[in-house]
C-alpha positions as CSV (number, residue, x, y, z in Angstrom):
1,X,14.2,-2.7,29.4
2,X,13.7,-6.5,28.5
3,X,14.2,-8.8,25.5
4,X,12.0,-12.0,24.9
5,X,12.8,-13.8,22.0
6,X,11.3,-16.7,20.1
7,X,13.8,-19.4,18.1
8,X,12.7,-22.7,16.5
9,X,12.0,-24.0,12.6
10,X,10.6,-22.2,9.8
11,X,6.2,-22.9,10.3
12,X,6.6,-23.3,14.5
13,X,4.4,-20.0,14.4
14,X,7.5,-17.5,15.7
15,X,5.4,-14.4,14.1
16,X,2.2,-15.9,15.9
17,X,4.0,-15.7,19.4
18,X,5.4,-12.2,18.6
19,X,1.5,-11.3,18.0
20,X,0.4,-12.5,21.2
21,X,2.9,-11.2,23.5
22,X,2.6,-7.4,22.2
23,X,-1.2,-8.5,22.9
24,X,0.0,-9.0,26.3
25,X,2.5,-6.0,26.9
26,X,-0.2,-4.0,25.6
27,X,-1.9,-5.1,28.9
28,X,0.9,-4.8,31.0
29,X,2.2,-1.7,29.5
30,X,-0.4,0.1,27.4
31,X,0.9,2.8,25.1
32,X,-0.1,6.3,25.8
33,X,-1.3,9.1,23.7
34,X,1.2,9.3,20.3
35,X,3.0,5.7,21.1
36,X,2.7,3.7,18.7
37,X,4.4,-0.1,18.3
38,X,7.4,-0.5,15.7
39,X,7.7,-3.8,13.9
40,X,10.9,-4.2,11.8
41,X,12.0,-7.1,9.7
42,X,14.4,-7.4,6.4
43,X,12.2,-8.3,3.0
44,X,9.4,-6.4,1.8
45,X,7.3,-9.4,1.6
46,X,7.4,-10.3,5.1
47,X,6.9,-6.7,5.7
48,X,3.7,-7.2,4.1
49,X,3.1,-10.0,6.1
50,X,3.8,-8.7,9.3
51,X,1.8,-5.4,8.7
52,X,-1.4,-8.0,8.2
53,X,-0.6,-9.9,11.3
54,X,-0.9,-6.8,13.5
55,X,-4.1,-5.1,11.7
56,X,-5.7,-7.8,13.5
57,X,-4.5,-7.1,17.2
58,X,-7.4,-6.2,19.2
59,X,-6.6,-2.5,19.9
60,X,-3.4,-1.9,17.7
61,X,-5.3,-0.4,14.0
62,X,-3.8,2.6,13.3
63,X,-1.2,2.5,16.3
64,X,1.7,0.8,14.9
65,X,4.3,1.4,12.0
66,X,5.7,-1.4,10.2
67,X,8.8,-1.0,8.1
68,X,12.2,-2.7,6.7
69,X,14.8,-1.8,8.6
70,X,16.5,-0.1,6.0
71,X,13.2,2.0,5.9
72,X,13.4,3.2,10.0
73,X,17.3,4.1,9.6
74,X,16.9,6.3,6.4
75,X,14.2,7.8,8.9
76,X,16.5,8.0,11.6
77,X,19.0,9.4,9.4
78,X,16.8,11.7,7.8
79,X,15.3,13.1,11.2
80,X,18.2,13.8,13.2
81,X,20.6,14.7,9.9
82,X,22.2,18.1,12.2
83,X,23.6,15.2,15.0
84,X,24.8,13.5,12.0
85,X,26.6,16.1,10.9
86,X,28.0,17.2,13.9
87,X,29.1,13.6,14.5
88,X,30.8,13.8,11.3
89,X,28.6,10.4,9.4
90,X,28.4,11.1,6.1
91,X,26.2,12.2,3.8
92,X,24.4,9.0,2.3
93,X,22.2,8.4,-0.6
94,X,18.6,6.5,-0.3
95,X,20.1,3.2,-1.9
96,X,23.3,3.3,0.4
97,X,21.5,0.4,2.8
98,X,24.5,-1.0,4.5
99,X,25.9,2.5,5.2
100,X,22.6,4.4,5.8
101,X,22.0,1.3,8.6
102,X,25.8,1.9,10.6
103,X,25.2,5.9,10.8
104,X,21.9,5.1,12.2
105,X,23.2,2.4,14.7
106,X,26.0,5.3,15.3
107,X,22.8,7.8,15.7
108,X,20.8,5.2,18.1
109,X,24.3,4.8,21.0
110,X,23.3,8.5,21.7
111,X,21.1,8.9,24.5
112,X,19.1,11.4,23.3
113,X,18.4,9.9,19.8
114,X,17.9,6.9,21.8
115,X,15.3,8.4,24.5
116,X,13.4,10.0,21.3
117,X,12.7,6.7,20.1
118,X,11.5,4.7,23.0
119,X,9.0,7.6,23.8
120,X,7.4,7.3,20.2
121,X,7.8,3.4,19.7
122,X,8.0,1.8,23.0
123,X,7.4,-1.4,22.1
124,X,9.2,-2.9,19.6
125,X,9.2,-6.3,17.6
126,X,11.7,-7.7,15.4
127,X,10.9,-10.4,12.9
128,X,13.6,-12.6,10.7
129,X,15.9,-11.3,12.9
130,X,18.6,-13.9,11.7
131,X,18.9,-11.3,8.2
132,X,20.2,-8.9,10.4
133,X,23.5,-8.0,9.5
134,X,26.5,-6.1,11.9
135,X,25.3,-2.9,10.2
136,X,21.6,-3.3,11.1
137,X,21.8,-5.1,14.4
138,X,24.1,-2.4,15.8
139,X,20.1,-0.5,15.6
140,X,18.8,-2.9,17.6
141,X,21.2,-3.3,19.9
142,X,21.6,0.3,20.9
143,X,17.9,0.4,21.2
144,X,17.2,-2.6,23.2
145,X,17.7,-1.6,26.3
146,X,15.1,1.6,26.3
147,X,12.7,-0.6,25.2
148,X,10.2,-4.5,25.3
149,X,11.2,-6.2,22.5
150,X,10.3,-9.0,21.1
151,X,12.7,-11.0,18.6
152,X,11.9,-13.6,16.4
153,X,14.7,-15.7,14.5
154,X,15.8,-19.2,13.0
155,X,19.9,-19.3,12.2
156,X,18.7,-22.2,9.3
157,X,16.7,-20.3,7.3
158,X,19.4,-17.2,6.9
159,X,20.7,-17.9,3.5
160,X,23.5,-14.9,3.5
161,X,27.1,-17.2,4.0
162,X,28.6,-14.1,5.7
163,X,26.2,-14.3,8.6
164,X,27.4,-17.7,9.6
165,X,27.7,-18.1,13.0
166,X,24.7,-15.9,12.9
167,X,25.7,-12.3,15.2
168,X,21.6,-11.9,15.9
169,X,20.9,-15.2,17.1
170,X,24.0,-15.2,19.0
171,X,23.5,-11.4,20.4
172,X,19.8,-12.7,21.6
173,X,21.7,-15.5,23.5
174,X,23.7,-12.8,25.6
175,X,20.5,-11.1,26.2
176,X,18.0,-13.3,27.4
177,X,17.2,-17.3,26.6
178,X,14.9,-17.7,23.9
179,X,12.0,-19.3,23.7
180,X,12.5,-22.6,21.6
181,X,9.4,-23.7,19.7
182,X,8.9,-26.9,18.5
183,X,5.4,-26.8,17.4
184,X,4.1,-26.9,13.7
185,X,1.5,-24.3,13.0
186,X,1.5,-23.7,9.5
187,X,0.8,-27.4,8.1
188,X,-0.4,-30.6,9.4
189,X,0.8,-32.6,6.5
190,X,2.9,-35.4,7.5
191,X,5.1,-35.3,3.9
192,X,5.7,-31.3,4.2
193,X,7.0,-31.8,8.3
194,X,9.4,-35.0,6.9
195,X,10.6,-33.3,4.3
196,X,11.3,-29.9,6.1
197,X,13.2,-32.3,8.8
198,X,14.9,-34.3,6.3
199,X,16.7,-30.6,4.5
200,X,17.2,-29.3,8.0
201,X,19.0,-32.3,9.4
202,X,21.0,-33.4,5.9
203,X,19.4,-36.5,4.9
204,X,17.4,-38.2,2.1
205,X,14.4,-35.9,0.6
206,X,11.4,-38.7,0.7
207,X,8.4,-38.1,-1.7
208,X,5.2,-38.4,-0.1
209,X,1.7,-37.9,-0.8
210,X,1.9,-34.1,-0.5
211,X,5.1,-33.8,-1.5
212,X,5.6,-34.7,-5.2
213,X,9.4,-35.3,-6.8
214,X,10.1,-35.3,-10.4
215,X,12.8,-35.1,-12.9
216,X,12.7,-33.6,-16.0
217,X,14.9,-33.8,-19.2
218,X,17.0,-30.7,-18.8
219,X,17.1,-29.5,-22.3
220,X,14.7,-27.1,-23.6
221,X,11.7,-26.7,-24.4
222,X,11.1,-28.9,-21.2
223,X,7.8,-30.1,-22.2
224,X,8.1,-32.6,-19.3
225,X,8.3,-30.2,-16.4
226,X,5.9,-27.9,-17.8
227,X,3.5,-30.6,-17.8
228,X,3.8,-31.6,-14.6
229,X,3.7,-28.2,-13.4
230,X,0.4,-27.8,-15.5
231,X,-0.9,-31.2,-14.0
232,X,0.2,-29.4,-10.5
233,X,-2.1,-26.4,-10.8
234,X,-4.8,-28.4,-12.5
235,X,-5.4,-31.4,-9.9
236,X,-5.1,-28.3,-6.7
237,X,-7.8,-26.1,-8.0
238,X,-8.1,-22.6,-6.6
239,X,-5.5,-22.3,-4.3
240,X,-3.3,-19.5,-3.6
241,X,0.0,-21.5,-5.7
242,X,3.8,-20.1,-5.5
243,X,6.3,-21.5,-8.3
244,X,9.8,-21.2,-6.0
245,X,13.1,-21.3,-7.8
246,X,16.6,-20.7,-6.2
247,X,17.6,-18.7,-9.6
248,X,16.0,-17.6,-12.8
249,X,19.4,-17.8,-14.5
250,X,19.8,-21.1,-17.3
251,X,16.4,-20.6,-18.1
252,X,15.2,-23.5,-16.9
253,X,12.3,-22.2,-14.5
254,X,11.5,-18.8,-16.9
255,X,11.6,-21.4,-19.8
256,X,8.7,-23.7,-17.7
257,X,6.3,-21.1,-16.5
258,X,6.4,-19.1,-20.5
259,X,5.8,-22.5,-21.6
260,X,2.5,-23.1,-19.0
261,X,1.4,-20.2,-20.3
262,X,1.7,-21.0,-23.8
263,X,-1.5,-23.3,-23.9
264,X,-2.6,-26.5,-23.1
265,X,0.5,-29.4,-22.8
266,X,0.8,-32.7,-21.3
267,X,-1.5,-35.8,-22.0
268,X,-4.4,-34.2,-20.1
269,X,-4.1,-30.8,-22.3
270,X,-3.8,-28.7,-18.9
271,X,-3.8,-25.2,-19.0
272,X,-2.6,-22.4,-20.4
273,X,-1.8,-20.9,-16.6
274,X,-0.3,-17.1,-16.7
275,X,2.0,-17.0,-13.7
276,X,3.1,-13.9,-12.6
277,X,7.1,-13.1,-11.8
278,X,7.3,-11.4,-9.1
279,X,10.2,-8.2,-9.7
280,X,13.2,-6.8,-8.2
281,X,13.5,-3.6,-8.0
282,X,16.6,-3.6,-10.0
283,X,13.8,-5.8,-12.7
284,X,11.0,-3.7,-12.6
285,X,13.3,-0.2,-12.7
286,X,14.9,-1.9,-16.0
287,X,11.4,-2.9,-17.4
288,X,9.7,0.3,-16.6
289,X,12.6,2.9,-17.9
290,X,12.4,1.0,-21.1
291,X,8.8,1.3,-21.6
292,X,9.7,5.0,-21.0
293,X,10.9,7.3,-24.1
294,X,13.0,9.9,-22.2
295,X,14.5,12.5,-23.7
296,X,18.1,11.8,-24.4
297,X,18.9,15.6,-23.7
298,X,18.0,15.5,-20.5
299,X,15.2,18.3,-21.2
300,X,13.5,19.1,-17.9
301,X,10.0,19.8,-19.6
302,X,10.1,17.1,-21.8
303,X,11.0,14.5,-18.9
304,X,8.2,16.0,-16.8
305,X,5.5,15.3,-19.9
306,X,7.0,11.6,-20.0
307,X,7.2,10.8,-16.5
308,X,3.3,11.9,-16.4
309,X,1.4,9.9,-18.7
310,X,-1.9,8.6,-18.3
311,X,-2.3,4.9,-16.0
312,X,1.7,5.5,-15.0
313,X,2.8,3.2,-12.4
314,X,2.6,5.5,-9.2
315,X,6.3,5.0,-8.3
316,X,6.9,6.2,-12.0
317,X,5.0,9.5,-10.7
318,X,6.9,9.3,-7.6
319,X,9.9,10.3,-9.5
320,X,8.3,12.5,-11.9
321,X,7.8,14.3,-8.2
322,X,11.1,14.1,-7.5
323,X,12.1,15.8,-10.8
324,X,9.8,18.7,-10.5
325,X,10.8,19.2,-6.3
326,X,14.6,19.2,-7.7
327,X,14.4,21.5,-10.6
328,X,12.5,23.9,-7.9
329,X,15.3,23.5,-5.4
330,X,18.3,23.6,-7.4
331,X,17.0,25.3,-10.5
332,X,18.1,22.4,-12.7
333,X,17.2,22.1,-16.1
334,X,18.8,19.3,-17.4
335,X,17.7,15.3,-16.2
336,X,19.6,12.5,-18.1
337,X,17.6,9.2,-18.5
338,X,20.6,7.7,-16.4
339,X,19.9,9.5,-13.5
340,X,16.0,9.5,-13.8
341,X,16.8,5.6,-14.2
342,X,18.7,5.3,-11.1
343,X,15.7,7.6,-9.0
344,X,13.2,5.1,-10.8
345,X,14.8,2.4,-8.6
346,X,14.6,4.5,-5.5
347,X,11.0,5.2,-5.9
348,X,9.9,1.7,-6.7
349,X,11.6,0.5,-3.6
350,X,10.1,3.6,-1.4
351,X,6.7,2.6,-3.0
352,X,7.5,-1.3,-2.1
353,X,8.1,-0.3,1.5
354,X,4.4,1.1,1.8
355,X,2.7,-0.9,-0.3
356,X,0.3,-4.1,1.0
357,X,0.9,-6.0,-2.5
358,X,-1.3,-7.3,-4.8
359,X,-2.4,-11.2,-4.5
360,X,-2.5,-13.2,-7.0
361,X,-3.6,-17.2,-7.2
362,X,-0.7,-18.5,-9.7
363,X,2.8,-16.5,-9.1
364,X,6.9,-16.9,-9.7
365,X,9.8,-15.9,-7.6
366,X,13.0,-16.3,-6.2
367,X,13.4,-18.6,-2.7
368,X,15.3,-15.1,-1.2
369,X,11.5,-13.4,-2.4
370,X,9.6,-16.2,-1.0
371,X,11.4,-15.8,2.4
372,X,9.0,-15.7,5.6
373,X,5.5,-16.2,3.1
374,X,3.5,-19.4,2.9
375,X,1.2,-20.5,0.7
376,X,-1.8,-23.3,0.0
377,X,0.7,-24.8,-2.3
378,X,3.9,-24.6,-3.5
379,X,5.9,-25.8,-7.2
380,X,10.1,-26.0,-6.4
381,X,11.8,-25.5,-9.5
382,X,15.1,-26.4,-9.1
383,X,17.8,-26.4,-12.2
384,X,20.9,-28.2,-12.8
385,X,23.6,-25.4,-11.3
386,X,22.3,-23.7,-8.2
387,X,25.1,-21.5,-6.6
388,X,27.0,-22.7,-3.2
389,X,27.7,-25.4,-1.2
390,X,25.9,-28.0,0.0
391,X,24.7,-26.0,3.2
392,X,23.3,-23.4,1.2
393,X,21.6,-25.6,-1.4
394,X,19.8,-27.5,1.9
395,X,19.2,-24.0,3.0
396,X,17.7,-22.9,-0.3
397,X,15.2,-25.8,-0.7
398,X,14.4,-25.6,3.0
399,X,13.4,-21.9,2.2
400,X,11.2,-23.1,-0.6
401,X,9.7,-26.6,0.5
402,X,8.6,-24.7,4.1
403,X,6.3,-21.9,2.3
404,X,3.7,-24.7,2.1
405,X,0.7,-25.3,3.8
406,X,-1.3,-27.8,2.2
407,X,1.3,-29.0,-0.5
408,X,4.8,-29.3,-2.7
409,X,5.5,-30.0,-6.1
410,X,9.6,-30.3,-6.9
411,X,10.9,-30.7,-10.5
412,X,14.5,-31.1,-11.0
413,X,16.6,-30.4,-14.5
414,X,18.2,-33.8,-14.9
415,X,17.3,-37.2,-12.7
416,X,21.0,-36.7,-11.8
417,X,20.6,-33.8,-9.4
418,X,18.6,-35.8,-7.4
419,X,21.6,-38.0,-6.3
420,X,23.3,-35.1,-5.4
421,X,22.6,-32.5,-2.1
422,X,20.3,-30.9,-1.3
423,X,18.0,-33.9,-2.1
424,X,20.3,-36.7,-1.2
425,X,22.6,-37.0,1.8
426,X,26.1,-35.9,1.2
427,X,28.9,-39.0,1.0
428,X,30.4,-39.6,4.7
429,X,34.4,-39.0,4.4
């Protein structure tokens, strides 16, 4: 039916626009009785994100369904899993993304799988749109036409190399002529917008007032950089703070926020400040099984008794359903902790998808976990080795520096890395 889509730099307020035009189709085409509006995007955390921005759209509580995209096609897939068979897609497990996402886009080219949708969802809006890979935006594509959509994207902030040229910024392009915004909403400080423009356009990172640069001797324990985070947290009081890195691996960032948390360090004694890591699936499956003593027989009973202990982590119950529903199904007795393990995943990322989150002032993560979030203020930690080439390094930081609102704290493992891109020009040729 139509396409509008909304382009420009990571803070230009591309989620805010999406917001107010469904405000306005809602006007101009007002669902009916069991329509609801489906919002889509890639991460969990800008799930999250996006489900809060449309709770507060006069009219829309309780009338739209937000999910990942690899969420709707396992739905899709699920629901209509007769076509699928008669159109000979395979048979795909929960944690098959890539191929769950192509049978679905296979499932959406058919008219009547097609119709279904737009009569249940017929708006639609689809946020990060640039993370879409061939495999998901074959669902939008088949859908577009039955439907308004609304598409928000920026090519700079995709950080996947494979996606370069970028196929959904360059499929909106066919459809329509996006909207180009050039507007900051999400700070006003003059250092964060320089330095945002600086990574984006390749030049010289310039320290500001809210935008602090320091580098730190790069051998453990890095007393240094944990002060200066400490001092960080201390002189920004309350605020809601995010400690960004582009990897955990080297132990350069996991070695700085276990040492803040340690106890007071620095001249000024500042701290100790727990910050949170935020986990993976893959992380919190691994941490969780091993708090877990399953049985190494497999027994069904005695997996059911572990699986239920008191204060379990509800995904960890989750699976203990999943247990009890297949030994009723298929009559099977015997559950090894490899394959309770693997389910473990599959029902912390199911319980991921529904869940709002839980806030927290001081927490860790990845740049790829930070992606499409912002915060009062924001601590880059960036070590020596970073993966990829200068473009994705610029890419990376540009990620982290942009979740800021008020203000940015970098350390760097080694003055040396400062020289180098992301933070310094690359030589001409």
């Amino acid at each position: 039916m139509s396409l509008i889509a909304f382009t420009g730099p990571a803070g230009m307020g591309k989620t805010f626009q999406l917001m107010r035009r469904e405000e306005s189709t809602l006007v101009s085409a007002p669902l009916t009785d069991g329509q609801k509006v489906l919002a889509l995007t890639f991460m969990h955390g800008s799930r999250r994100r996006l489900d809060d921005r449309l709770r507060r759209v006069p009219g829309l509580r309780g009338r739209f369904s937000c999910m990942t995209i690899d969420r709707f096609a396992w739905e899709l897939c699920t629901r209509w899993r007769s076509l699928r068979r008669v159109e000979g897609l395979p048979e795909l497990a929960e944690d098959q993304y890539d191929a769950t996402c192509d049978a679905a886009g296979a499932l959406m080219e058919k008219l009547s799988v097609r119709k279904w949708v737009a009569q249940t969802y017929p708006h639609v809006l689809i946020d990060e749109a640039q993370d879409l890979t061939p495999e998901r935006l074959r669902i939008i594509r088949a859908l577009e036409p039955a439907v308004v959509m609304h598409a928000a994207a920026d090519e700079f902030q995709c950080l996947a190399a494979h996606l370069r040229p970028n196929p959904a910024v360059a499929w909106m392009q066919t459809r329509c002529q996006p909207l180009d915004l050039q507007i900051q909403r999400r700070t006003t400080q003059a250092g964060l917008i320089a330095a945002a423009h600086a990574i984006r356009a390749g030049r010289a990172v310039v320290a500001a007032h809210t935008l602090v640069v320091r580098a730190a001797p790069g051998t453990p324990p890095y007393h240094q950089a944990a002060a200066t985070v400490a001092n960080a947290i201390a002189w920004n009081g309350g605020t809601e703070i995010a400690v960004i890195t582009p990897s955990k691996s080297g132990g350069f960032a996991t070695g700085i926020v276990t040492r803040v948390g340690a106890g007071p360090i620095g001249r000024q004694q500042n701290g100790p400040y727990g910050i949170r890591w935020e986990l993976s699936d893959d992380e919190f499956a691994m941490q969780q099984a091993g708090n877990l003593n399953l049985p190494e027989n497999g027994n069904f009973d005695a997996t059911i008794e572990t699986l239920s202990a008191p204060g379990s982590h509800p995904a960890i119950l989750m699976c203990r359903d999943w247990v009890a529903r297949s030994h009723k199904l298929t009559g099977d007795t015997t559950f090894l902790p490899e394959l309770v393990r693997e389910q473990l995943k599959i029902c912390f990322t199911r319980y991921r998808r529904f869940s709002r989150g839980h806030s927290s002032r001081l927490m860790a993560m990845t740049v790829h976990q930070a992606k499409n979030r912002e915060f009062e203020g924001v601590i880059v930690l960036w070590p020596y080795t970073v993966a990829g080439n200068a473009e994705q390094k610029r890419r990376l930081l540009y990620n982290a520096v942009t979740r800021a609102k008020r203000w940015c704290t970098i350390v760097v493992q080694n003055a040396s890395v400062l020289q180098q891109p992301p933070f310094a020009a690359p030589l001409a040729i």
